[in-house]
TORPA-4810 file (N, C-alpha, C, O; in nm, 3 decimals):
<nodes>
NODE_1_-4.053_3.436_3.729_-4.051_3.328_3.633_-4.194_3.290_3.592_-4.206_3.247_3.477_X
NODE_2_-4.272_3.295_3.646_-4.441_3.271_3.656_-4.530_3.330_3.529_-4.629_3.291_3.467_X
NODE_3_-4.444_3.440_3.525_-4.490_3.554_3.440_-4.443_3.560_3.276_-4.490_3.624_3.181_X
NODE_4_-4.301_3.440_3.288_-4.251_3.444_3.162_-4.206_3.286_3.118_-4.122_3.212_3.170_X
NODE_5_-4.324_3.256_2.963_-4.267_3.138_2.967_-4.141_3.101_2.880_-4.138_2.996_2.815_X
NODE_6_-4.062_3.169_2.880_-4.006_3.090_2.764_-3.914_3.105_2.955_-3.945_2.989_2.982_X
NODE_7_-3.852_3.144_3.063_-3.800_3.089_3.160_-3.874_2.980_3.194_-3.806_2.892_3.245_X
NODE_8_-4.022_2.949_3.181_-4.014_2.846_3.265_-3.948_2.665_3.143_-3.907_2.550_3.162_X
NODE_9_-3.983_2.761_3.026_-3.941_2.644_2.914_-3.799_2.580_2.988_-3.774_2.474_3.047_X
NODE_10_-3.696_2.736_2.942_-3.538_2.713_3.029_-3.516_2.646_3.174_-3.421_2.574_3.206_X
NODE_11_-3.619_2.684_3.250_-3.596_2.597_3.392_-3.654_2.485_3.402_-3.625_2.422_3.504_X
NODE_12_-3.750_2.423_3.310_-3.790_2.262_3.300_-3.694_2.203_3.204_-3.675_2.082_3.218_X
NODE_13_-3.649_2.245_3.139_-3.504_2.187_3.071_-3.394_2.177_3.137_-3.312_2.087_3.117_X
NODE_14_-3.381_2.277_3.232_-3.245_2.237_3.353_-3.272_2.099_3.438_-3.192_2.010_3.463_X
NODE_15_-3.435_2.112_3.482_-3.461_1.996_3.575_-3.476_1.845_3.468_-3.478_1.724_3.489_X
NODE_16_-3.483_1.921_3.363_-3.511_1.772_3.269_-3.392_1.682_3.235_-3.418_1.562_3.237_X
NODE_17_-3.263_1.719_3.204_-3.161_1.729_3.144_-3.039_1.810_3.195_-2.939_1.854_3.137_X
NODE_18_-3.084_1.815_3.331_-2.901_1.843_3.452_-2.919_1.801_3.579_-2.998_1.835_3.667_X
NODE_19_-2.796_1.688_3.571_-2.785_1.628_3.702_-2.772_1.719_3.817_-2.790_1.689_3.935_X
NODE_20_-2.738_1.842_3.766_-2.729_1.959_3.912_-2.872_1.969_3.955_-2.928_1.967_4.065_X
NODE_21_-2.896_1.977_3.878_-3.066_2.023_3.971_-3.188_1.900_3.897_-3.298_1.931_3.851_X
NODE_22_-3.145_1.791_3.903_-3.250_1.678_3.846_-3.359_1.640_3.896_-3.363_1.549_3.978_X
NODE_23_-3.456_1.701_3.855_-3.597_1.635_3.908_-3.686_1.659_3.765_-3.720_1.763_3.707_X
NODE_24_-3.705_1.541_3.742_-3.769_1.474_3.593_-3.951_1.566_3.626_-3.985_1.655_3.548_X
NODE_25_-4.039_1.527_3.739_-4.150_1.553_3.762_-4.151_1.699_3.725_-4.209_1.736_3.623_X
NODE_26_-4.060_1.822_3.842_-4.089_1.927_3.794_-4.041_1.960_3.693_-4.101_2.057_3.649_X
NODE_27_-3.922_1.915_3.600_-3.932_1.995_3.467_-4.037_1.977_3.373_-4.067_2.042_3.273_X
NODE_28_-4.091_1.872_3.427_-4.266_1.801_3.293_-4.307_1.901_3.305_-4.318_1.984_3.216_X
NODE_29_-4.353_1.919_3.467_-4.437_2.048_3.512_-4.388_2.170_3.465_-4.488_2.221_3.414_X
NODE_30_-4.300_2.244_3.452_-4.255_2.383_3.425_-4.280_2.355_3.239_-4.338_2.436_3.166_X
NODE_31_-4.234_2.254_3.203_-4.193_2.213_3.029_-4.393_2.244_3.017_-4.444_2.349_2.979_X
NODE_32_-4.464_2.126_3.060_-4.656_2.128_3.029_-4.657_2.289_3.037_-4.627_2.344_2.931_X
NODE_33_-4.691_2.381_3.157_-4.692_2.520_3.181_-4.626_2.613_3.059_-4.692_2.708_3.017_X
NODE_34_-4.493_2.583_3.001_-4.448_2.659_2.925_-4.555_2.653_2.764_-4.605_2.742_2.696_X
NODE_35_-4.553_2.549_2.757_-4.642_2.493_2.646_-4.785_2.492_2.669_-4.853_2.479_2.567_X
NODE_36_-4.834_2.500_2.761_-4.955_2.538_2.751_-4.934_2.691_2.683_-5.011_2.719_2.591_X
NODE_37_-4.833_2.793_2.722_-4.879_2.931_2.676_-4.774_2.968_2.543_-4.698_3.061_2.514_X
NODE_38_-4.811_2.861_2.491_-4.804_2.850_2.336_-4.626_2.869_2.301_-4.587_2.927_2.199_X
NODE_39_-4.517_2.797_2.422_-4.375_2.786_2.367_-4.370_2.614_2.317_-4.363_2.500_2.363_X
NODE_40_-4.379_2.706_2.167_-4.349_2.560_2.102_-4.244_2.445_2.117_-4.262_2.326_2.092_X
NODE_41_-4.154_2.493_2.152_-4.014_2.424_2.136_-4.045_2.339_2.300_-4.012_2.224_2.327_X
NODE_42_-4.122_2.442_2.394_-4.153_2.313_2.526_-4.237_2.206_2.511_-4.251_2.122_2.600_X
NODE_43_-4.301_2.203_2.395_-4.397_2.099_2.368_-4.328_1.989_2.315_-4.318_1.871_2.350_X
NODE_44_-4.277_2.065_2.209_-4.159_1.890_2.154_-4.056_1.852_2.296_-4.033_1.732_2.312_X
NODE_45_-4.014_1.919_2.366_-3.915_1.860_2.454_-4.048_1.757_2.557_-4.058_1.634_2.563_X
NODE_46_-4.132_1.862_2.626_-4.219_1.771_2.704_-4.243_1.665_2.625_-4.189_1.564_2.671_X
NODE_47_-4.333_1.633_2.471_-4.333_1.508_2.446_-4.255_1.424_2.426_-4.297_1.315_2.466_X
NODE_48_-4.153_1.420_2.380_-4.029_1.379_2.383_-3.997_1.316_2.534_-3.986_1.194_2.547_X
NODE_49_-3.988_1.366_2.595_-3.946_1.350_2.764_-4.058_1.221_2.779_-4.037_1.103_2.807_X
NODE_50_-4.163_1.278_2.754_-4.268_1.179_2.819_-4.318_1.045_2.765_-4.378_0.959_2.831_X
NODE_51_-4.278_1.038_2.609_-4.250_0.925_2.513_-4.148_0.836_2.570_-4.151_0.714_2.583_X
NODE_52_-4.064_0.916_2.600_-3.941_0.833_2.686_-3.929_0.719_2.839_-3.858_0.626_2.877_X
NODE_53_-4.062_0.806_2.895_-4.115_0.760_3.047_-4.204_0.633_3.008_-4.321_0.670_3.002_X
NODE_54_-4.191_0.500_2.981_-4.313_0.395_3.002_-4.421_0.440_3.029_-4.512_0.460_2.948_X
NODE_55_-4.424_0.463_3.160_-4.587_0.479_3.235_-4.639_0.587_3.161_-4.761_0.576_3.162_X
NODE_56_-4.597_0.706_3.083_-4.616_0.833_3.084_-4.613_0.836_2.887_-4.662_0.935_2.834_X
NODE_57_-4.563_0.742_2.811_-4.543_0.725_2.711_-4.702_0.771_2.612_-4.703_0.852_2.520_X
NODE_58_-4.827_0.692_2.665_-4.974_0.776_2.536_-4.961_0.910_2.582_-5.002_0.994_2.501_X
NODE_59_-4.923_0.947_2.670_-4.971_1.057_2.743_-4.857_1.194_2.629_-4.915_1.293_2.585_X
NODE_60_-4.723_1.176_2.602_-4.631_1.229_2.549_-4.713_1.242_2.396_-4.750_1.352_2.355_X
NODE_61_-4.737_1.106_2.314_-4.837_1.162_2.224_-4.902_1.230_2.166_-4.910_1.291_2.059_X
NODE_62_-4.995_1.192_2.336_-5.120_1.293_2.320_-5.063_1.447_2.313_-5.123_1.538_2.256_X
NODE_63_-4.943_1.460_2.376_-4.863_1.592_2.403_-4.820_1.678_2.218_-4.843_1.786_2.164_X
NODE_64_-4.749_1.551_2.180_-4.690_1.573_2.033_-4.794_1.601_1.933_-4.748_1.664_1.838_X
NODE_65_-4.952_1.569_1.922_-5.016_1.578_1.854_-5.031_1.715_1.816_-5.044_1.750_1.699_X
NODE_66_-5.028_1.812_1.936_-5.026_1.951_1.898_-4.997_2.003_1.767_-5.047_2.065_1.673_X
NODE_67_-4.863_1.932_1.816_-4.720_1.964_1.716_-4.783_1.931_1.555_-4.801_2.010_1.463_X
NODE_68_-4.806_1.792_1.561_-4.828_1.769_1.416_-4.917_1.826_1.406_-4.886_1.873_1.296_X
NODE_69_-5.044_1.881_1.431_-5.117_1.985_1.360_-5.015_2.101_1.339_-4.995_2.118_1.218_X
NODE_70_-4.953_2.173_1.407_-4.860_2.314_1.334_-4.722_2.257_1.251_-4.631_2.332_1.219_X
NODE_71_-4.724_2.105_1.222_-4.597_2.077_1.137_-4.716_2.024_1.003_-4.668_2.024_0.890_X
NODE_72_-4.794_2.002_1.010_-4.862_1.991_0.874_-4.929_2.094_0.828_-5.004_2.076_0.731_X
NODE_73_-4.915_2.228_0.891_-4.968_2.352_0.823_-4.857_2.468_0.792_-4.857_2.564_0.715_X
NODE_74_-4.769_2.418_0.881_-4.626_2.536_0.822_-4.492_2.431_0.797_-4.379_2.460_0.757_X
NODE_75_-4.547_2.303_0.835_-4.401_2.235_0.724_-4.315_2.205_0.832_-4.346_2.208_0.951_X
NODE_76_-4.213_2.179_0.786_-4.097_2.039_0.830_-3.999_2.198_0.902_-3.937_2.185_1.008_X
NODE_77_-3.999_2.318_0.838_-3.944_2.393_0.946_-3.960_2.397_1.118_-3.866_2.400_1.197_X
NODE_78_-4.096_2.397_1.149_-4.158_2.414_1.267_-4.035_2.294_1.417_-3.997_2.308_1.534_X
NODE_79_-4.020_2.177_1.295_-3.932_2.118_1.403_-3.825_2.074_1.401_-3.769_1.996_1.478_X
NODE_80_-3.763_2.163_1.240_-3.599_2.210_1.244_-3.591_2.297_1.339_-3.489_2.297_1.408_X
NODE_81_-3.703_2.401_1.367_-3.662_2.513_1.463_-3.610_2.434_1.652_-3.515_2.448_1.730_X
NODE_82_-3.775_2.329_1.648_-3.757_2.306_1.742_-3.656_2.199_1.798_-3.659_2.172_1.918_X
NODE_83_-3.570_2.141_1.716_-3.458_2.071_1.676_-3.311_2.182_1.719_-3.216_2.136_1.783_X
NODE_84_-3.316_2.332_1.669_-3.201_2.379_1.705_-3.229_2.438_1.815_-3.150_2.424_1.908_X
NODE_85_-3.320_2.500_1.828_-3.330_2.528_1.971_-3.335_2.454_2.113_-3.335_2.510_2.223_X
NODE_86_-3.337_2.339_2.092_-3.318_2.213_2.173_-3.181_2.195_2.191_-3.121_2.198_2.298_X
NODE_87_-3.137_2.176_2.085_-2.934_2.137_2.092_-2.889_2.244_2.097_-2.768_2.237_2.074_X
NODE_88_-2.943_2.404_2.126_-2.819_2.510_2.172_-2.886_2.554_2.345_-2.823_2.615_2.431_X
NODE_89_-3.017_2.508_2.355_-3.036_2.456_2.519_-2.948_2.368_2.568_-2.868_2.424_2.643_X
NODE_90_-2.923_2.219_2.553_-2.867_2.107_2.575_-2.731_2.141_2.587_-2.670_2.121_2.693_X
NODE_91_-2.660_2.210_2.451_-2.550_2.279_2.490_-2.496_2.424_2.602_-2.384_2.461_2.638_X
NODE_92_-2.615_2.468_2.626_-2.583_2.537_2.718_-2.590_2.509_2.878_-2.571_2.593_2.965_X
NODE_93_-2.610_2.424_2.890_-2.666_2.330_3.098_-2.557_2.178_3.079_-2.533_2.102_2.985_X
NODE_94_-2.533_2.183_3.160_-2.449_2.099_3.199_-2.484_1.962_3.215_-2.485_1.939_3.336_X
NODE_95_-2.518_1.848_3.142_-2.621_1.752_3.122_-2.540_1.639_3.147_-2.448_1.621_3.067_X
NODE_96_-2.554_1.566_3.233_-2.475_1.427_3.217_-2.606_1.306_3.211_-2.583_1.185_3.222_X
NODE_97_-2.734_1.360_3.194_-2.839_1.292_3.188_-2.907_1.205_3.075_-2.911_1.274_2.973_X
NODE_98_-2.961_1.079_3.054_-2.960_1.052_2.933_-3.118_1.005_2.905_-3.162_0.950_3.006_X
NODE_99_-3.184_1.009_2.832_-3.306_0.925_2.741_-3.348_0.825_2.693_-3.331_0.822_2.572_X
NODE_100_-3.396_0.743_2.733_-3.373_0.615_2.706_-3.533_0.549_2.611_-3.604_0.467_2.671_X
NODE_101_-3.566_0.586_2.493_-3.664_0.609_2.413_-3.690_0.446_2.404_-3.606_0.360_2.379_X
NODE_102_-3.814_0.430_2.430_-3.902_0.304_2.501_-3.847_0.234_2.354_-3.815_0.303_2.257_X
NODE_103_-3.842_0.072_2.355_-3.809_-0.039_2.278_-3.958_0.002_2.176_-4.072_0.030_2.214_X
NODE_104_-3.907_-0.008_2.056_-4.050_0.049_1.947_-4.142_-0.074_1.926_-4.062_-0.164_1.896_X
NODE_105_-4.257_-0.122_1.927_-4.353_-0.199_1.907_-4.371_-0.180_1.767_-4.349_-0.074_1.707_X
NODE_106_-4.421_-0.303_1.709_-4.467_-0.321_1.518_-4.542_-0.229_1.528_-4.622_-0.218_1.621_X
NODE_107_-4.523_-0.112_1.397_-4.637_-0.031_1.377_-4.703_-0.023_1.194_-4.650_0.024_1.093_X
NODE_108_-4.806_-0.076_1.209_-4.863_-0.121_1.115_-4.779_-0.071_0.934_-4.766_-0.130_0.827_X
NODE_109_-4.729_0.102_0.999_-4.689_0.180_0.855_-4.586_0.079_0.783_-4.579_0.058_0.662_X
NODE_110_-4.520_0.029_0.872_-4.391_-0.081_0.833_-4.304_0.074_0.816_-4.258_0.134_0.719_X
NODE_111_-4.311_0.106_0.987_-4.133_0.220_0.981_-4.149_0.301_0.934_-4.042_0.350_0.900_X
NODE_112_-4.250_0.373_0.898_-4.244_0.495_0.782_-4.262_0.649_0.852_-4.367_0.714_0.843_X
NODE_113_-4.190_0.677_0.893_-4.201_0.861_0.943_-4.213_0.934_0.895_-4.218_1.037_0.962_X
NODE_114_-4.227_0.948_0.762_-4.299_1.020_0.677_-4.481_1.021_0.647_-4.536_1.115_0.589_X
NODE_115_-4.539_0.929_0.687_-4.660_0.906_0.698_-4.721_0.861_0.807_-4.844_0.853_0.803_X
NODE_116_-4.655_0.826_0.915_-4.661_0.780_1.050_-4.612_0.887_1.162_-4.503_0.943_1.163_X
NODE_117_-4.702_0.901_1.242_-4.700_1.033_1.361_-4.637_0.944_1.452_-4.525_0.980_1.486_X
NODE_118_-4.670_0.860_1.491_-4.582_0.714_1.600_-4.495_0.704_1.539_-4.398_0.683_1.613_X
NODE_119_-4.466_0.708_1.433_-4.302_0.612_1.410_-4.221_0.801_1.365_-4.110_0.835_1.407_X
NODE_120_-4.262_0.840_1.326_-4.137_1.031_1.357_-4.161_1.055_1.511_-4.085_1.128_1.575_X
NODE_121_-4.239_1.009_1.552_-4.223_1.120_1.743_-4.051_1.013_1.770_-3.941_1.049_1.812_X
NODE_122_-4.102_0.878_1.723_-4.003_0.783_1.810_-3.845_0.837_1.741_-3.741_0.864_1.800_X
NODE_123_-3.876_0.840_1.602_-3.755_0.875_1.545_-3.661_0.994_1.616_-3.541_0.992_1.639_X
NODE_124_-3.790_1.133_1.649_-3.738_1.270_1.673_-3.653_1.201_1.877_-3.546_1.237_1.927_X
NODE_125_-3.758_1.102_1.936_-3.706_1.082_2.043_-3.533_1.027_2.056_-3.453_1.042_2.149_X
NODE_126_-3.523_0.983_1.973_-3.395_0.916_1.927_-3.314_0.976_1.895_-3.198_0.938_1.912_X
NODE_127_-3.348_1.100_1.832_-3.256_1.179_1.812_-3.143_1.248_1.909_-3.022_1.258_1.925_X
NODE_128_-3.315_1.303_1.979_-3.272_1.402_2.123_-3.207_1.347_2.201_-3.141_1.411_2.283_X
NODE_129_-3.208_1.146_2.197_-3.138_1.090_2.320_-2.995_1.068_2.283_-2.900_1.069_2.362_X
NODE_130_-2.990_1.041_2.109_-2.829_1.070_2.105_-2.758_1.222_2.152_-2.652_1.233_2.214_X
NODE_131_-2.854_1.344_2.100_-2.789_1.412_2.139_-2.720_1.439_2.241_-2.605_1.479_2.264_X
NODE_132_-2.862_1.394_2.328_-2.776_1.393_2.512_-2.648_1.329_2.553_-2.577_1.360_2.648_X
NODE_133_-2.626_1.209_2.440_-2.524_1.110_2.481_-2.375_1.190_2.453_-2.289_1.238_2.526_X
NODE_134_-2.395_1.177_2.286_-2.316_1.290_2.223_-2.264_1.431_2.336_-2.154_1.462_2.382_X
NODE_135_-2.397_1.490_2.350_-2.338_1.639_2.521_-2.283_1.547_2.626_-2.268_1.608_2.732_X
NODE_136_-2.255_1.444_2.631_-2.171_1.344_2.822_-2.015_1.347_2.732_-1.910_1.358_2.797_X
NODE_137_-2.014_1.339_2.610_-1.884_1.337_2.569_-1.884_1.424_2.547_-1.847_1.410_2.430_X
NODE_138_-1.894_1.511_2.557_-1.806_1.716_2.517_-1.911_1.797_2.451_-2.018_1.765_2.401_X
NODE_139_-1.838_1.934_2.466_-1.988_2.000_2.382_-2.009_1.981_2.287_-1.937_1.917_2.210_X
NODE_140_-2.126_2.037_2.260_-2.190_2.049_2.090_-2.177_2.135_2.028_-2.182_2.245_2.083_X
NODE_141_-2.157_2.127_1.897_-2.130_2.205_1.800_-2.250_2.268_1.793_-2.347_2.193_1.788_X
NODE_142_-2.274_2.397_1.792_-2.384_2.463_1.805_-2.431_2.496_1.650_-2.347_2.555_1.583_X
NODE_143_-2.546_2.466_1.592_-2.609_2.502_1.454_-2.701_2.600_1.436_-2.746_2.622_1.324_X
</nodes>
């Protein structure tokens, strides 16, 4: 697994998001590792994850910023991709786990995720946490 990241992407998503094997710390760790060697789709989940954590919330950010540099040079695809590849993970592990995306603070844009990097991470976090809710009631329709 050491050797290949898109497993360690898959095995920090098991620990992230399945009560069978739940430990939040090491999937950060396997999710950071995967994304350090350039698996995109572990970078939006790690920030995401870590936006979600209080204590750990600038830190997820600082994580997502990546991202918006490769979503403002190849476009709004980069995290449709990383959007379906997230919900046919989620649908595949057995998740009764949920997200609980921190209470949003005034942000100066007045709400605007189209021009605001803080107010789309929170939006994209929101997403991922319905999804999870949505996977405790039955599977997902896979897209």
């Amino acid at each position: 697994m050491a050797n290949n990241p898109q497993a360690l992407y898959r095995e920090g998503m098991v620990k992230c998001f399945c009560d069978v094997n739940y430990d939040v710390d090491c999937g950060v760790r396997l999710l950071r590792e995967a994304s350090d060697r350039g698996v995109i789709e572990a970078t939006y989940a790690l920030g995401l994850q870590l936006i979600c954590i209080e204590s750990r919330a600038s830190e997820g950010y600082r994580v997502l910023q990546d991202l918006d540099v490769i979503y403002f040079e190849e476009g709004f695809d980069v995290i449709t991709r990383c959007r379906r590849v997230t919900n046919r993970m989620i649908a595949d592990i057995w998740t009764t786990s949920q997200l609980e995306p921190l209470k949003r603070v005034y942000c100066p844009c007045i709400d605007d995720p189209d021009r605001c990097s803080y107010c789309f991470w929170n939006y994209e976090a929101e997403y991922l946490a319905d999804l999870l809710e949505r996977r405790n009631y039955g599977p997902l329709p896979i897209s």
